[in-house]
C-alpha positions, 0 to 999 in steps of 0.5 A: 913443387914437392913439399920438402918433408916428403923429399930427402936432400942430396946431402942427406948423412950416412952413418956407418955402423963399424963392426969390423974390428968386433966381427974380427975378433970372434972365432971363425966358428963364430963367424960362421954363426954370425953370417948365417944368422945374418942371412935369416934375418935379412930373408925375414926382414923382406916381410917388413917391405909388405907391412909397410905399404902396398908399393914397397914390394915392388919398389924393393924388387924394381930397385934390386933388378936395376942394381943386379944388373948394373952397379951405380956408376954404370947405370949413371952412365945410362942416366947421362944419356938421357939426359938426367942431371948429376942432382937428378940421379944423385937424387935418386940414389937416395931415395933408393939407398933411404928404401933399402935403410927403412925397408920401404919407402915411409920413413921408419922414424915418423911414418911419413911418406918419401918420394923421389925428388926427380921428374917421374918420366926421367926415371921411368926412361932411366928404367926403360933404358936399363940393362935390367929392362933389356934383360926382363922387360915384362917383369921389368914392366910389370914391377913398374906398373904396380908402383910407379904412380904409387911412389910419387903419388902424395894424396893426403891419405898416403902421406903418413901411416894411419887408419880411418882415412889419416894414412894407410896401414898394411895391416888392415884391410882399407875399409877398417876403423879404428873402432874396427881395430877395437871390436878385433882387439876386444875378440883377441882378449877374450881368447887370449891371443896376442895380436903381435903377429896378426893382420885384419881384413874386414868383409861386408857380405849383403850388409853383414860384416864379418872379421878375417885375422890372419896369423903370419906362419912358418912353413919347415917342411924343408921346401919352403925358401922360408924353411926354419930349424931351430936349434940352441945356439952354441955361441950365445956367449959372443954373438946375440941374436932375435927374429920375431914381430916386435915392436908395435909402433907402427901399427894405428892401433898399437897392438900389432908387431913389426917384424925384425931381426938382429944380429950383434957382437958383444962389447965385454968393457961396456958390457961390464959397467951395465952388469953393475947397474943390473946389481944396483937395480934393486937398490935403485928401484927404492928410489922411484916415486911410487908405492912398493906394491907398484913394483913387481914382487920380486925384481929378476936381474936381467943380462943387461948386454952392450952390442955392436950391430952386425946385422938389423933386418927391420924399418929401423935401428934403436939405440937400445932394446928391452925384450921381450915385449910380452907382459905375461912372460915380462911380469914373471920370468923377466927380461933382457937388455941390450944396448947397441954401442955402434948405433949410439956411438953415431947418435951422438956425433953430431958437428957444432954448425948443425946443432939447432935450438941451443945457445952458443954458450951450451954446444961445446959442453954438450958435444962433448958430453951428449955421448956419455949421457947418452949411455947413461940415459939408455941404460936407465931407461932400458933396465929400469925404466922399461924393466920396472913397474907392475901391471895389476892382473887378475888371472883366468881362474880370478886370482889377483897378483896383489892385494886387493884390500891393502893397496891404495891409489896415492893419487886418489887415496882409494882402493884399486879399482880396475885391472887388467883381465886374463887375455889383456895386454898393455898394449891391447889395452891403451891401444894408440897411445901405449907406446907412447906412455911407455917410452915417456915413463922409461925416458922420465925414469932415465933423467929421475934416476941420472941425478943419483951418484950412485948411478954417475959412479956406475959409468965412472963419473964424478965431481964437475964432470958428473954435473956436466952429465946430468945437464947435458942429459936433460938439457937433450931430452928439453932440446929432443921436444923442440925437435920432436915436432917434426913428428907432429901431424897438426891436420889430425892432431896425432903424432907419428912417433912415440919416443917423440910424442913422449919427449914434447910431453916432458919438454912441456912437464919441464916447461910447466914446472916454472920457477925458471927451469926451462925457457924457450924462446921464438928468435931471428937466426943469423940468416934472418928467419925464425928460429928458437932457442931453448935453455935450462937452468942447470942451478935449478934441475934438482930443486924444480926439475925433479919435483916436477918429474916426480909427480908426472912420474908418479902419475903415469905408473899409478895409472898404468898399473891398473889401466886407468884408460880414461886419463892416460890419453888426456894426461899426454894428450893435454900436452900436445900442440893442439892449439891454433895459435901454438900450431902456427908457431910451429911452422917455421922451426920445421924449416929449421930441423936437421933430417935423420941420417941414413943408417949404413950396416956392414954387409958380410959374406963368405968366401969359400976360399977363405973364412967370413968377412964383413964389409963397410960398404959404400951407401948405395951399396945397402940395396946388396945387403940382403941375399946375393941371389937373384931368386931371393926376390920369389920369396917376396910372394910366397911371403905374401901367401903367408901373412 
């Protein structure tokens, strides 16, 4: 029996990203500019598929023939003739609509592996049956052939995405190390080039190694289904746009980006209120505890914008964004925001039966508040707690960013001593667990600065009702680090999430402060299994809880600042459940976490008799989202050529 982590149930939830009343509402230029930049994305998003896993191609291309060819009800009329269950083809729907919402088949929260939960030989004759294999058969059976053992298969190394035999990883060769990644990184740095866009094949020739880096391109010379014109857009006022290699949590080693590309409406009334948190940010800025030379010169005000996702061609969706992710560019021309009001508007409906680890009296007050705090929490952890900080550089002519004699560590009361060189990144630099500081930094800023009245004022809170945000809002983040668990590899030891890692670490911050600020407790459920229960003392957030956050926080921007690499990974590392004792502990909670609901987008399209329009279409349906035409699936080799 397959081990139900690696299985989604029949009932998995579907949350739908509405945009239709947004996308109606622009002009029909705008539209236009919408759609095309939509379709983009989604023909970049294929690169996602081959940085995921080896199979996931061809798990996309098998699973967009057999829906071309037959919508669901039809090929489920196949499916009953041969004598597959309503709970066997269900089932298979979704894992095929969960391939299509993580754009492969490892889940794009938590890097974990997902199979079909049906016989491999019933949907190897649903294949063998379809109208797509009378059509194409060879290529039919070619496709099955190059992923057909790979999607069941769950040997312990492809279990999770990883390197040095923990899990696999497209973006190095299966024979690279972590120590592998390091030298290729080392080399990166000292030529200064970024590795965001780069995958590693290492060869060994009569015992010589040698190091192939292999930069992704762009073909424009207009032959190419991958041809690129770039061009200012004229609708930057409504309609908001980024494609590139992103984001680096899922590569082992933290350094290399994944591909995505959106495509937003802007919402001008939440828009506003972050305007005026942006206005603020200089005051509050003052407010977080380290030394003024730990921040940035001179604070350049970013758009801070609210957007309702059209299209977001990647493994995954955030709730809100903080861009770009180069330091250089970040430390001296600034930084945009972005929060994604449709995205947060379903992060926070969640119904009082499924609410795990809370006590009964808190799931009322916290369904109704989870939603503004939420917004809250974004917004600081966004502008201000990604936006602040200062990296210590010195440059390529030895020019420092600051001062070298004036600037003291407030933790050891000593003269800075490390700094991060030309050529070296945040990223380059704390390597695995880089994104994992960075989220627990942004996300401690967001619960320190939530308790300001300044900020509850910004987002039109006030009295009990600003009360009821703040503990809602931390009484979330203790709660995340009960579920962040699930993310949690006891084998290896490593986590498989970043914002996770970053919530149990604060969780155990929280819990390690005393004075009765946080409990935890192990207790029975109503249905006679273990269960536990978690609970903050709202009395007590401002006398034990903010100290304590203070001096974590502290601590982990006096490190970053001049990469003092050596404590990093202890600092979050002490704070995992590395113990035997804690691990068992773990076991049956996970029993007790609710899966992560498949995220459905609108898919549009454009009727030459008429203007665009979007559709909110049914789930299965997220196999349509990418181009119409059949020939979309020839870009995945040329794709392949490129990277």
């Amino acid at each position: 029996m397959v081990d139900s982590q690696y299985i989604l149930p029949n009932d998995v939830g579907i949350a739908v990203l509405d945009c239709v009343e947004a996308f109606r509402l622009l002009s029909p230029e705008e539209r236009l500019y919408a759609h095309y930049l939509s379709r983009a994305c989604w023909y970049g998003g294929l690169v996602v598929l081959l940085q995921t896993s080896p199979e996931a191609p061809a798990i996309y291309a098998l699973l967009s023939r057999l829906f071309r060819a037959q919508d669901p009800s039809h090929l489920g009329e196949t499916a009953r003739t041969l004598g597959l269950s309503e709970e066997e083809y269900q089932a298979f729907l979704v894992y095929a609509a969960a391939v299509y919402a993580n754009m492969g088949n490892y889940k794009s929260f938590g890097d974990t592996k997902f199979v079909p939960n049906l016989p491999k030989e019933k949907l190897k004759q649903l294949v063998w049956k379809s109208q797509a294999f009378k059509d194409h058969p060879e290529e039919m059976e070619a496709l099955w052939g190059r992923c057909g053992d790979l999607m069941f298969s769950l040997e312990p190394t492809q279990k999770h995405l990883g390197l040095s035999g923990q899990g696999i990883s497209t973006y190095f060769s299966s024979n690279c190390s972590m120590e592998d990644a390091k030298r290729a990184q080392d080399f990166l740095d000292s030529q200064s080039i970024s590795a965001y866009n780069t995958r590693l094949f290492k060869k060994e020739v009569d015992g010589k190694v040698s190091y192939e880096v292999r930069l992704a391109s762009v073909c424009s010379d207009g032959e190419s289904p991958l041809a690129t014109i770039t061009a200012p857009s004229p609708h930057g006022e409504m309609v908001a746009g980024y494609i590139g290699f992103i984001e680096s949590y899922r590569d082992p080693y933290g350094s290399r980006g994944e591909f995505e590309g959106f495509v937003a409406i802007v919402n001008k009334a939440m828009s506003a209120k972050f305007a005026r948190l942006v206005s603020a940010a200089e005051r509050l800025l003052e407010e977080l505890p380290w030394p003024r030379a730990f921040e940035k010169d001179a604070f350049l005000k970013p758009d801070f914008t609210s957007l309702d996702v059209l299209t977001f061609a990647g493994s995954g969706i955030p709730a809100g964004i903080n861009i770009p992710n180069y330091d250089d560019i970040r430390q001296t021309d600034g930084f945009k925001n972005v929060s994604l009001g449709n995205v947060l508007s379903v992060a926070y409906s969640t119904k009082k039966e499924k609410l795990t680890f809370l006590a009964e009296e808190d799931k009322d007050l916290y369904i109704k508040w989870k939603g503004p705090s939420f917004e809250v929490q974004v917004g600081l952890h966004e502008l201000l707690g990604h936006g602040s900080g200062k990296l210590f550089v010195q440059d390529e002519s030895g020019a420092f960013n600051f001062d070298r004699e004036a600037v003291i560590n407030p933790e050891t009361g000593e003269q800075i001593r490390s700094w991060y060189r030309g050529g070296e990144t945040w990223d380059s630099k704390f390597s695995s667990v880089a994104s994992s500081y960075e989220e627990c930094r942004a996300e401690c800023v967001g619960l320190y600065l939530c308790l300001n009245k300044e900020v509850l004022g910004i987002f039109e809170l006030e009295g009990k009702d600003a009360d009821d945000v703040v503990y809602i809002n931390w009484l979330n983040m203790v709660r995340a680090g009960v579920l962040a668990l699930e993310f949690y590899t006891p084998e290896s030891g490593s986590w498989r999430q970043a914002h996770m890692q970053a919530r149990f670490v604060i969780l155990r911050v929280l819990l390690e402060a005393g004075g009765g600020l946080v409990s935890l407790r192990h207790v029975t459920g109503e249905d006679g299994k273990p269960d536990a229960v978690v609970t903050l003392d709202r009395s007590k957030i401002a006398a034990v809880g903010k100290p304590a956050l203070e001096r974590f926080l502290r601590k982990l921007q006096v490190d970053g600042s001049p990469r003092v690499i050596q404590s990093t990974p202890i600092l979050l590392c002490r704070k995992t459940p590395s113990n035997p004792s804690r691990q068992m502990a773990i076991q049956p909670l996970l029993k007790k976490l609710q899966r992560r609901r498949l995220q459905q987008e609108a898919y549009n399209t454009l009727e030459w008799e008429g203007p665009p329009r979007v559709i909110q279409s049914t789930p299965i349906l997220l196999c349509r989202k990418t181009p119409s035409k059949p020939s979309h699936l020839a870009i995945l080799p040329q794709l392949k050529k490129l990277l």
